[in-house]
C-alpha positions in Angstrom: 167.8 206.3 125.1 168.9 204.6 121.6 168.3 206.4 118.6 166.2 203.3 117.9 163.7 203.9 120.3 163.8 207.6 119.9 162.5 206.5 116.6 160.0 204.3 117.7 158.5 207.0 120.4 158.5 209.2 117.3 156.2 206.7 115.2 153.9 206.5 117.7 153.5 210.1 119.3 153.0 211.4 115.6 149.2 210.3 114.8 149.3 212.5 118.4 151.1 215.4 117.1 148.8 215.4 114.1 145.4 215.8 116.6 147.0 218.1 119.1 145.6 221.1 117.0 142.3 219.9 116.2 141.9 218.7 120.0 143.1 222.5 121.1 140.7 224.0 118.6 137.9 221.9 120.1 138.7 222.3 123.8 138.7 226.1 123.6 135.7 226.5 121.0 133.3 223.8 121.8 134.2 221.9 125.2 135.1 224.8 126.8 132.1 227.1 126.1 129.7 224.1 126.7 131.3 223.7 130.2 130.8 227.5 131.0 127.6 227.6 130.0 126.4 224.7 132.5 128.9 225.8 134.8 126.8 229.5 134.6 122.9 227.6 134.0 123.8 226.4 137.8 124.8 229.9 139.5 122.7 232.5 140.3 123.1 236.5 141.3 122.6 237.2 144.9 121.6 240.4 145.4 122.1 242.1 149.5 120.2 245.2 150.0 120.0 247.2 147.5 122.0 245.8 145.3 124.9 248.9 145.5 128.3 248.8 146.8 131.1 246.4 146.5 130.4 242.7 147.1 125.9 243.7 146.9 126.2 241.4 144.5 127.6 237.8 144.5 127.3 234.9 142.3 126.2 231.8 144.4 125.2 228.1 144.2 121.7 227.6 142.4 121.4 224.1 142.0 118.8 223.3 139.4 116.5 226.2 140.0 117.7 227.8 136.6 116.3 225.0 134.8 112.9 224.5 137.1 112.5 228.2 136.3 113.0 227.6 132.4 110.8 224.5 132.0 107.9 226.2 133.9 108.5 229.4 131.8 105.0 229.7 129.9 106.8 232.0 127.4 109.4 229.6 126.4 106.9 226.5 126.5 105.2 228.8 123.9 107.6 229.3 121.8 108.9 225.2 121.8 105.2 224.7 120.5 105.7 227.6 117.9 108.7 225.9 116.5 106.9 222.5 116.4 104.5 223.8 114.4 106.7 225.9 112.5 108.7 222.6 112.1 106.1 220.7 110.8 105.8 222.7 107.5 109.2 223.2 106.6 111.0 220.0 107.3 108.7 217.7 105.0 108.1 220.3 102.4 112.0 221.3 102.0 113.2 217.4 102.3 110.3 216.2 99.3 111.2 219.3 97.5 114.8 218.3 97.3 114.1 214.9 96.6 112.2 215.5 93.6 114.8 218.1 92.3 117.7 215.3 93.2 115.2 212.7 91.4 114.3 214.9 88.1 118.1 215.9 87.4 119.5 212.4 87.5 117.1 211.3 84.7 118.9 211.3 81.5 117.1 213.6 79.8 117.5 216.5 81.5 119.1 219.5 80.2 121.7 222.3 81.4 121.6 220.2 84.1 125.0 221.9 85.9 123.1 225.2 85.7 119.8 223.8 87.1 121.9 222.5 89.7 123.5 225.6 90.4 120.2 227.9 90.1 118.4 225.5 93.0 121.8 225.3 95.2 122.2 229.7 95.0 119.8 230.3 97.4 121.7 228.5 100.2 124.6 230.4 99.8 122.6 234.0 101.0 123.0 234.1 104.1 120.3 233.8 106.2 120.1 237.3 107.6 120.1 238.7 104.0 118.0 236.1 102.7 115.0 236.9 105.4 115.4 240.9 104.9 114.6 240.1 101.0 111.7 238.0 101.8 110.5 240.3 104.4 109.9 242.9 102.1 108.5 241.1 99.1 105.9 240.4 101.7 105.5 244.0 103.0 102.2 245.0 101.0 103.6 248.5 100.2 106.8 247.9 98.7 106.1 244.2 97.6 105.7 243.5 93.7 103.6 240.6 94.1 101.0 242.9 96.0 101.3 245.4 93.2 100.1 242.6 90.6 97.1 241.1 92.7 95.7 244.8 93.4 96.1 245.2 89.6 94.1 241.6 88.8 91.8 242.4 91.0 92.6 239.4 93.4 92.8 239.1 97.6 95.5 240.1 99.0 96.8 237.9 101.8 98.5 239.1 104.7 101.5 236.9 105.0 103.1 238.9 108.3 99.9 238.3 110.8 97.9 235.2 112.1 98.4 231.9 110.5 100.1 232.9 107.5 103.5 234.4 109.1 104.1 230.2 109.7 103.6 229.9 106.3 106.3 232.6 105.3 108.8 232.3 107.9 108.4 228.9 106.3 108.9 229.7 103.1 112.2 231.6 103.8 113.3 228.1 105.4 112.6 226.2 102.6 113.8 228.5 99.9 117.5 228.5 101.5 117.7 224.9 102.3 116.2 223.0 100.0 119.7 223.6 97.5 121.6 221.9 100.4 119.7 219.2 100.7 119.2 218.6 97.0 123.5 218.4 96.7 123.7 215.8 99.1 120.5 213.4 97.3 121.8 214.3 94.2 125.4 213.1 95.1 124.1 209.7 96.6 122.1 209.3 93.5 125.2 209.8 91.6 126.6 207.2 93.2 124.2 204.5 92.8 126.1 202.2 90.1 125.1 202.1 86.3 124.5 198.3 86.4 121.4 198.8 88.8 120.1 201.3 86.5 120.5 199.3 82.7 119.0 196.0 85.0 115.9 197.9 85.3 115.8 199.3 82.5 115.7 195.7 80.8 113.4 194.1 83.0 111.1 197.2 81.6 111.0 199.3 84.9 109.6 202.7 83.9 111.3 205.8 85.5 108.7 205.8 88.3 109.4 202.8 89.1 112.9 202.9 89.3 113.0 206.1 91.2 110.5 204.7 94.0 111.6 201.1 94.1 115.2 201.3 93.1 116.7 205.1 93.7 114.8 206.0 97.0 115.5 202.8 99.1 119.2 203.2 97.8 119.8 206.7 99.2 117.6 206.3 102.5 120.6 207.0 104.0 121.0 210.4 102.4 117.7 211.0 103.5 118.2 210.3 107.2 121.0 212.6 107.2 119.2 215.8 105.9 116.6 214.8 107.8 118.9 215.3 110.9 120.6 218.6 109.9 117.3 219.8 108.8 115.3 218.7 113.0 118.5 220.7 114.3 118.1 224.0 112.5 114.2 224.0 113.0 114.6 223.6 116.9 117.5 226.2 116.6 115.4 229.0 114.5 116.5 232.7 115.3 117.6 234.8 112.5 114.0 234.8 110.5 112.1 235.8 113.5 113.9 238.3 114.7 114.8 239.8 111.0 111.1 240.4 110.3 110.3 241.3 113.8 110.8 245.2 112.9 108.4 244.8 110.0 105.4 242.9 112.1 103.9 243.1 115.7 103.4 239.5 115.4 106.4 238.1 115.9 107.2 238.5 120.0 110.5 238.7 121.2 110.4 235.2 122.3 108.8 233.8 119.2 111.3 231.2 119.4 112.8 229.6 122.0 116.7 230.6 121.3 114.9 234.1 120.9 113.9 233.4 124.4 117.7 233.0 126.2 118.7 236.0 123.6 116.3 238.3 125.7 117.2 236.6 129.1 121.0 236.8 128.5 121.2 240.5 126.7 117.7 242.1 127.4 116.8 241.2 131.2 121.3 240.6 131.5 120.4 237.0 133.6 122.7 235.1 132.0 122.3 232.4 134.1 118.6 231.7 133.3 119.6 232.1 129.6 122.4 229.6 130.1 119.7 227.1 131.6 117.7 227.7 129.1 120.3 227.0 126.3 121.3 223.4 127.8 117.8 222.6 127.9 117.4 223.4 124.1 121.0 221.3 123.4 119.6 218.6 125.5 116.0 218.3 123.7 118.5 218.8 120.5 120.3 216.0 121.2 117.6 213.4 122.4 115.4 214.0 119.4 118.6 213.5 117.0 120.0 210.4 118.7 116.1 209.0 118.9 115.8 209.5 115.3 119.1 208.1 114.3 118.5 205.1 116.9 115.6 204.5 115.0 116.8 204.6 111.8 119.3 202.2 112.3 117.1 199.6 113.8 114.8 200.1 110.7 118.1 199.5 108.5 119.2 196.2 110.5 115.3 194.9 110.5 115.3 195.3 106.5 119.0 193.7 106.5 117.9 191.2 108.2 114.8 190.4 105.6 
């Protein structure tokens, strides 16, 4: 082979070279676990006798009985309407929240607006573990400050851990980590709108409303469908707020949520194969309601192109 074409196979194979690692990485951390799981999700343990000895147990064929087992699971049926409703709350309030933050520091008359930025954008970086234990006892009516000020005024004292209102504060937990995130990204497609569109506006004698609903809204609709994504994929996949204020309430169950659910299965019960099922089902539903919203978005964006 000429050093020529040596050097040509070279030009070529490099954009290759250049993927290899990020193709390795996401063979052995994403494609591979996904395969296991369904690989597991269609096995199950076959128990002979009692179940002792040496080969009592065996791991055989099970079809799709894993996953008729899961969708007819009243527990986990339970907790899919849980997180609808828990859905809901926090999805619409979190996304207008960071809209209007996004929308009231691009105005220009804002102040310390880098600080303000910062101050709604800290909460996200808790992590969510921490960020639930904090809330969990600022609800807790012994220890929490907030009780300590109503007893004082004289005013009720709701019970934010039992009955309708634990929605509202596993909610609020939600909403108060991730409305910063979403808020960035707004803010940064706002920022991004150019100055012309703004000073045309403003000499046609658009007031700020106005150019906020009619000009700044449409503009970062795009912006919008994207947090609106990342925001239906961490309400379907809701674990760490349950299960942090668990300890501190008896009404949140050990399968409040469905990915609570296939945690018990795979490490309480140790039936990792009905928690496997379980997990593709709640990737699957994942992944229809995402690519259904974004289908639809984009049809909504060509119809208005098309205007």
């Amino acid at each position: 082979m000429t050093s020529a074409r040596r050097k040509a196979y070279g030009v070529k194979g490099a954009p290759y070279a250049f993927l290899l690692p990020a193709t390795i990485l996401f063979a052995l951390f994403f494609a591979l676990p996904i395969g296991y799981a369904i690989w597991l999700s269609l096995h199950k343990v076959q128990v002979k006798g009692l179940g002792l000895g040496s080969g009592a147990r065996s791991e055989v064929w099970a079809g799709l009985e894993n996953y008729t087992d899961a969708l007819t699971d009243s527990e986990l049926l339970a907790g899919a309407l849980r997180v609808l409703g828990y859905g809901a709350i926090v999805v619409p309030v979190m996304l207008g929240l960071a809209l209007l933050f996004a929308l009231m520091l691009d105005t220009e008359r804002v102040r310390l607006a880098p600080v303000t930025r910062l101050a709604i954008f800290l909460p996200y970086a808790i992590p969510g573990v921490v960020a639930a234990l904090l809330w969990g006892f600022l609800y807790l009516p012994d220890v929490s400050p907030f009780y300590f000020v109503l007893d004082k005024l004289g005013l009720p004292q709701p019970d934010l851990l039992d009955g309708g209102g634990l929605y509202a504060a596993l909610s609020n937990i939600a909403v108060w980590g991730g409305t910063g995130f979403n808020m960035i990204v707004i803010y940064t497609s706002l920022q991004a709108i150019p100055a012309e569109v703004h000073e045309a506006a403003k000499l046609d004698g658009a007031p700020p409303l106005q150019i906020a609903l009619r000009i700044k809204i449409p503009m970062v609709a795009p912006s919008l469908v994207l947090t609106f994504f990342f925001s239906i994929i961490a309400t379907l996949q809701v674990f760490s707020e349950p299960t942090t204020l668990k300890p501190l309430t008896n009404s949140v169950s050990t399968t409040w949520s469905p990915l609570m659910k296939v945690y018990v299965d795979a490490f309480g019960k140790g039936d990792i194969h009905s928690a496997a099922a379980g997990a593709v089902i709640i990737a699957l539903v994942t992944l229809v309601l995402s690519f259904g919203f974004l289908r639809a978005a984009n049809s909504r964006t060509k119809q208005e192109e098309a205007r």
